[in-house]
C-alpha positions in Angstrom: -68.1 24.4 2.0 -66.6 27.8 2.3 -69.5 29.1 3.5 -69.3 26.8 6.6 -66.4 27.1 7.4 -67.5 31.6 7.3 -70.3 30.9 9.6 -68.4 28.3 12.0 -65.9 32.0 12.5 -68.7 34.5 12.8 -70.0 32.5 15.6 -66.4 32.1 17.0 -66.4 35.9 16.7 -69.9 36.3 18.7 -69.1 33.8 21.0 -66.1 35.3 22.1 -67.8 38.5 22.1 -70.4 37.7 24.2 -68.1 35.5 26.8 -65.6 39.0 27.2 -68.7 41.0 27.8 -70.5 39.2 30.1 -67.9 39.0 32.8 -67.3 42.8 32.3 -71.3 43.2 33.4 -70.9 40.7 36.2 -67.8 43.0 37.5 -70.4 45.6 37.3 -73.2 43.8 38.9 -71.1 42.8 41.8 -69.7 46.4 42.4 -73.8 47.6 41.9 -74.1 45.4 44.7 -71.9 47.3 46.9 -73.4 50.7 46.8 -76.0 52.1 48.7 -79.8 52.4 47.5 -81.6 53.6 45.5 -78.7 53.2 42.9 -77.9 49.5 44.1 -81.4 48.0 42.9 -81.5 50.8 39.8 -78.6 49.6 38.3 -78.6 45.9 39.1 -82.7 45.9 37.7 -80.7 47.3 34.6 -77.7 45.2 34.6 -79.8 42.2 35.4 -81.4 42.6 31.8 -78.1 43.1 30.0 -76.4 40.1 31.6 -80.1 38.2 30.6 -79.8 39.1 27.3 -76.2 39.0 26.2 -76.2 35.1 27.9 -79.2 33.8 26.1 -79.2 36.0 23.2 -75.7 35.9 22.2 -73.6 33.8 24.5 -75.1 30.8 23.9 -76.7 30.5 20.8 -73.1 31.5 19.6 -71.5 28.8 21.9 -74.0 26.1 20.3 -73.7 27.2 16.8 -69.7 27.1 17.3 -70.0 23.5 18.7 -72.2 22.7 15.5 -69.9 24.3 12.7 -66.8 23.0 14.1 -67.2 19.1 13.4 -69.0 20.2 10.2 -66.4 22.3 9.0 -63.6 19.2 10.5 -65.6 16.5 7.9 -66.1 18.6 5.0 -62.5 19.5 5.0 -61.4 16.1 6.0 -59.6 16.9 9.0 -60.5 13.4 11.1 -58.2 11.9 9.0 -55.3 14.3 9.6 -55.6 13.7 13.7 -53.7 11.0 13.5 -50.8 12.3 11.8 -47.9 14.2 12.8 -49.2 17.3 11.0 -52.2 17.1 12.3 -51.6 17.3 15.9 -52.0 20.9 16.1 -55.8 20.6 15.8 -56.2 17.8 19.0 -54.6 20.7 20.6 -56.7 23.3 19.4 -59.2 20.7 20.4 -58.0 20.3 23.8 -58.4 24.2 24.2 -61.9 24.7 22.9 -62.6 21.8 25.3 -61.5 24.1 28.1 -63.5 27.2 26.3 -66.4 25.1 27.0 -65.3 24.4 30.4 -64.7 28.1 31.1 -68.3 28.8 29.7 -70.0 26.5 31.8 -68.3 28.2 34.9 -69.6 31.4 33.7 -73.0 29.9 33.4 -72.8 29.0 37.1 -71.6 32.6 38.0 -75.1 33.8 35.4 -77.2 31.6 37.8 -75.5 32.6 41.3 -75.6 36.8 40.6 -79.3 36.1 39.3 -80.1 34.8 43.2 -78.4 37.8 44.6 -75.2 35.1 45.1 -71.9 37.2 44.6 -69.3 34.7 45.3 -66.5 36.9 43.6 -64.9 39.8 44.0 -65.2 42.4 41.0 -61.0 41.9 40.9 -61.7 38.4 41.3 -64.0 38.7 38.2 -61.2 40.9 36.5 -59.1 38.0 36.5 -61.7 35.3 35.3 -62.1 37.8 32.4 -59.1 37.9 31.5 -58.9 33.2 31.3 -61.3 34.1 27.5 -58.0 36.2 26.2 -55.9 33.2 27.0 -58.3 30.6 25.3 -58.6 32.8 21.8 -54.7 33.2 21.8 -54.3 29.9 22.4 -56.8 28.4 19.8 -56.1 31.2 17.6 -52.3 30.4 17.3 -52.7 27.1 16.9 -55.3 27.3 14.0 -53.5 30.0 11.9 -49.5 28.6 12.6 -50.8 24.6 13.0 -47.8 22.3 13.0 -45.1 25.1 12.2 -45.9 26.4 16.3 -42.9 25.4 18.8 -44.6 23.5 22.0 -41.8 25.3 24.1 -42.5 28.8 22.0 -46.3 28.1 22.1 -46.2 27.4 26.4 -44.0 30.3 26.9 -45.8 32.6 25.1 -49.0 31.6 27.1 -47.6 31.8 30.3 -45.7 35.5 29.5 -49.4 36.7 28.2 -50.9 35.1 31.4 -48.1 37.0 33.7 -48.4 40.1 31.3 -52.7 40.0 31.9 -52.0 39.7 35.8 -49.9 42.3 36.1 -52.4 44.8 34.2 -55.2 43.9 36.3 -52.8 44.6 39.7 -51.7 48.4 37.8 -55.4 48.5 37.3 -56.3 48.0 40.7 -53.6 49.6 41.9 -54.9 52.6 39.8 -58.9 52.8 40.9 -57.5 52.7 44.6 -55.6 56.0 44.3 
Protein backbone atom coordinates (compact mmCIF):
# COMPACT_ATOMS: atom_id res chain seq x y z
CA UNK A 1 0.00 0.00 0.00
CA UNK A 2 2.86 2.12 0.97
CA UNK A 3 4.52 1.45 -1.94
CA UNK A 4 1.73 3.07 -4.05
CA UNK A 5 1.28 5.68 -2.47
CA UNK A 6 5.83 6.08 -2.98
CA UNK A 7 5.41 5.63 -6.63
CA UNK A 8 2.02 7.91 -7.06
CA UNK A 9 4.91 10.88 -5.45
CA UNK A 10 7.93 9.91 -7.56
CA UNK A 11 5.78 10.50 -10.57
CA UNK A 12 4.33 13.69 -8.93
CA UNK A 13 8.09 14.60 -8.55
CA UNK A 14 8.83 13.80 -12.44
CA UNK A 15 5.85 15.28 -13.60
CA UNK A 16 6.46 18.40 -12.08
CA UNK A 17 9.91 18.22 -13.22
CA UNK A 18 9.32 17.69 -16.54
CA UNK A 19 6.24 20.43 -16.74
CA UNK A 20 9.01 23.36 -15.16
CA UNK A 21 11.55 22.29 -17.77
CA UNK A 22 9.73 22.20 -20.72
CA UNK A 23 8.53 25.72 -20.63
CA UNK A 24 12.11 26.84 -19.82
CA UNK A 25 13.22 25.03 -23.40
CA UNK A 26 10.22 26.58 -25.16
CA UNK A 27 11.54 30.20 -23.73
CA UNK A 28 14.63 29.07 -25.30
CA UNK A 29 13.21 27.84 -28.54
CA UNK A 30 11.33 30.99 -29.01
CA UNK A 31 14.35 33.36 -28.33
CA UNK A 32 16.52 30.65 -30.94
CA UNK A 33 13.92 31.73 -33.17
CA UNK A 34 14.87 35.27 -33.05
CA UNK A 35 18.47 35.21 -33.90
CA UNK A 36 20.15 35.15 -37.03
CA UNK A 37 21.44 31.93 -38.98
CA UNK A 38 23.35 29.66 -38.84
CA UNK A 39 22.78 29.64 -34.88
CA UNK A 40 18.80 29.96 -35.26
CA UNK A 41 18.34 26.41 -37.04
CA UNK A 42 21.62 24.98 -34.91
CA UNK A 43 20.06 25.48 -31.73
CA UNK A 44 16.41 25.01 -32.50
CA UNK A 45 17.50 21.34 -34.43
CA UNK A 46 18.97 20.84 -30.81
CA UNK A 47 16.38 22.24 -28.73
CA UNK A 48 13.73 20.59 -30.91
CA UNK A 49 15.08 17.14 -29.62
CA UNK A 50 15.22 18.27 -25.94
CA UNK A 51 11.71 19.62 -25.96
CA UNK A 52 10.80 15.94 -28.03
CA UNK A 53 12.19 14.09 -25.46
CA UNK A 54 11.48 15.68 -22.07
CA UNK A 55 7.52 15.73 -23.41
CA UNK A 56 7.23 12.14 -24.37
CA UNK A 57 9.77 10.75 -22.31
CA UNK A 58 9.16 12.28 -19.07
CA UNK A 59 6.24 14.67 -19.24
CA UNK A 60 3.77 12.48 -20.01
CA UNK A 61 4.40 9.15 -19.01
CA UNK A 62 4.83 10.99 -15.54
CA UNK A 63 1.42 12.88 -16.11
CA UNK A 64 -0.36 9.37 -16.88
CA UNK A 65 1.22 7.49 -14.21
CA UNK A 66 0.27 10.44 -11.71
CA UNK A 67 -3.36 10.16 -12.98
CA UNK A 68 -3.11 6.25 -12.43
CA UNK A 69 -1.59 6.25 -8.72
CA UNK A 70 -3.72 8.89 -7.54
CA UNK A 71 -7.28 7.11 -7.55
CA UNK A 72 -5.34 3.98 -6.47
CA UNK A 73 -3.69 5.43 -3.70
CA UNK A 74 -7.48 7.49 -2.91
CA UNK A 75 -9.18 3.57 -2.57
CA UNK A 76 -6.53 1.85 -0.89
CA UNK A 77 -6.50 4.45 1.74
CA UNK A 78 -10.19 4.85 1.67
CA UNK A 79 -10.33 8.41 0.93
CA UNK A 80 -13.87 8.30 -1.22
CA UNK A 81 -15.37 7.91 1.76
CA UNK A 82 -13.89 10.87 3.53
CA UNK A 83 -15.11 13.41 0.48
CA UNK A 84 -18.07 13.83 1.86
CA UNK A 85 -17.20 14.88 5.20
CA UNK A 86 -16.13 18.04 6.69
CA UNK A 87 -12.54 16.80 7.06
CA UNK A 88 -12.36 15.60 4.01
CA UNK A 89 -12.88 18.58 1.94
CA UNK A 90 -9.34 19.52 1.67
CA UNK A 91 -8.85 16.72 -0.88
CA UNK A 92 -11.98 17.92 -3.48
CA UNK A 93 -9.79 20.90 -3.34
CA UNK A 94 -6.65 19.31 -3.92
CA UNK A 95 -8.73 17.73 -6.51
CA UNK A 96 -9.99 20.78 -8.04
CA UNK A 97 -6.27 21.87 -8.38
CA UNK A 98 -4.74 18.81 -10.00
CA UNK A 99 -7.84 19.16 -12.29
CA UNK A 100 -6.32 22.54 -13.34
CA UNK A 101 -2.62 20.79 -13.49
CA UNK A 102 -4.07 18.82 -16.10
CA UNK A 103 -5.63 21.72 -17.75
CA UNK A 104 -2.28 23.64 -17.64
CA UNK A 105 -0.64 20.43 -19.21
CA UNK A 106 -2.80 20.23 -21.99
CA UNK A 107 -2.09 23.90 -22.81
CA UNK A 108 1.41 23.11 -22.78
CA UNK A 109 0.82 20.25 -25.07
CA UNK A 110 -0.76 22.76 -27.58
CA UNK A 111 2.29 25.18 -27.14
CA UNK A 112 4.63 21.40 -27.85
CA UNK A 113 2.62 21.05 -31.16
CA UNK A 114 2.58 24.94 -32.26
CA UNK A 115 6.73 25.55 -31.69
CA UNK A 116 7.08 22.00 -33.46
CA UNK A 117 5.35 23.77 -36.82
CA UNK A 118 7.61 26.71 -36.44
CA UNK A 119 4.24 28.46 -34.66
CA UNK A 120 5.60 30.86 -31.85
CA UNK A 121 2.57 32.33 -30.49
CA UNK A 122 4.34 33.63 -27.26
CA UNK A 123 6.65 35.75 -26.23
CA UNK A 124 9.78 34.23 -24.28
CA UNK A 125 8.36 36.71 -21.21
CA UNK A 126 5.17 35.57 -22.11
CA UNK A 127 6.45 32.04 -21.61
CA UNK A 128 8.28 33.24 -18.31
CA UNK A 129 4.95 33.86 -16.97
CA UNK A 130 3.14 30.52 -18.06
CA UNK A 131 6.21 28.97 -16.28
CA UNK A 132 5.76 30.32 -13.44
CA UNK A 133 1.25 28.94 -13.38
CA UNK A 134 3.34 25.02 -12.41
CA UNK A 135 4.84 26.87 -9.12
CA UNK A 136 1.38 27.95 -8.26
CA UNK A 137 -0.27 24.47 -8.93
CA UNK A 138 2.54 22.41 -6.58
CA UNK A 139 2.03 25.12 -3.78
CA UNK A 140 -1.34 24.89 -4.01
CA UNK A 141 -1.78 20.98 -4.04
CA UNK A 142 1.15 20.72 -1.98
CA UNK A 143 -0.42 22.72 1.00
CA UNK A 144 -3.41 21.30 0.89
CA UNK A 145 -2.16 17.63 0.97
CA UNK A 146 0.38 18.12 3.84
CA UNK A 147 -1.92 20.82 6.12
CA UNK A 148 -5.53 19.16 4.76
CA UNK A 149 -8.46 20.47 6.86
CA UNK A 150 -6.14 22.49 9.46
CA UNK A 151 -5.50 25.17 6.13
CA UNK A 152 -7.55 28.56 6.50
CA UNK A 153 -9.53 29.18 3.04
CA UNK A 154 -8.76 32.99 3.61
CA UNK A 155 -4.89 32.11 4.73
CA UNK A 156 -4.73 29.45 1.87
CA UNK A 157 -6.21 32.30 -1.04
CA UNK A 158 -4.00 34.92 0.29
CA UNK A 159 -1.05 33.13 0.39
CA UNK A 160 -1.70 32.17 -3.37
CA UNK A 161 -2.36 35.39 -4.58
CA UNK A 162 0.94 37.09 -2.49
CA UNK A 163 3.08 34.08 -4.28
CA UNK A 164 1.29 34.89 -7.63
CA UNK A 165 2.15 38.82 -7.14
CA UNK A 166 5.58 37.81 -5.57
CA UNK A 167 6.37 35.43 -9.06
CA UNK A 168 5.25 38.51 -11.30
CA UNK A 169 7.18 40.82 -9.89
CA UNK A 170 10.50 38.58 -10.24
CA UNK A 171 9.86 37.92 -13.72
CA UNK A 172 9.43 42.03 -14.40
CA UNK A 173 13.12 42.49 -12.07
CA UNK A 174 14.17 39.77 -14.42
CA UNK A 175 13.25 41.40 -17.51
CA UNK A 176 14.04 44.47 -16.29
CA UNK A 177 17.50 42.95 -15.61
CA UNK A 178 18.40 41.21 -19.27
CA UNK A 179 17.32 44.61 -20.82
CA UNK A 180 20.17 46.64 -19.12
Amino acid sequence: MLYIKALHIIFIVTWFAGLFYIVRLFIYNTEAAAKAEPERSVLMAQFSIMISRLWKGIAWPSAILTAIFGPWVMLQFGWERSLNQPSGQWLLVKLFFVAGLYVYHFALHSIYKQQKAGVFKYTSNQLRIWNEVATLFLVAITMLATVKQAISWVWGISGLLALMILLLLAIRIYKNYRRS
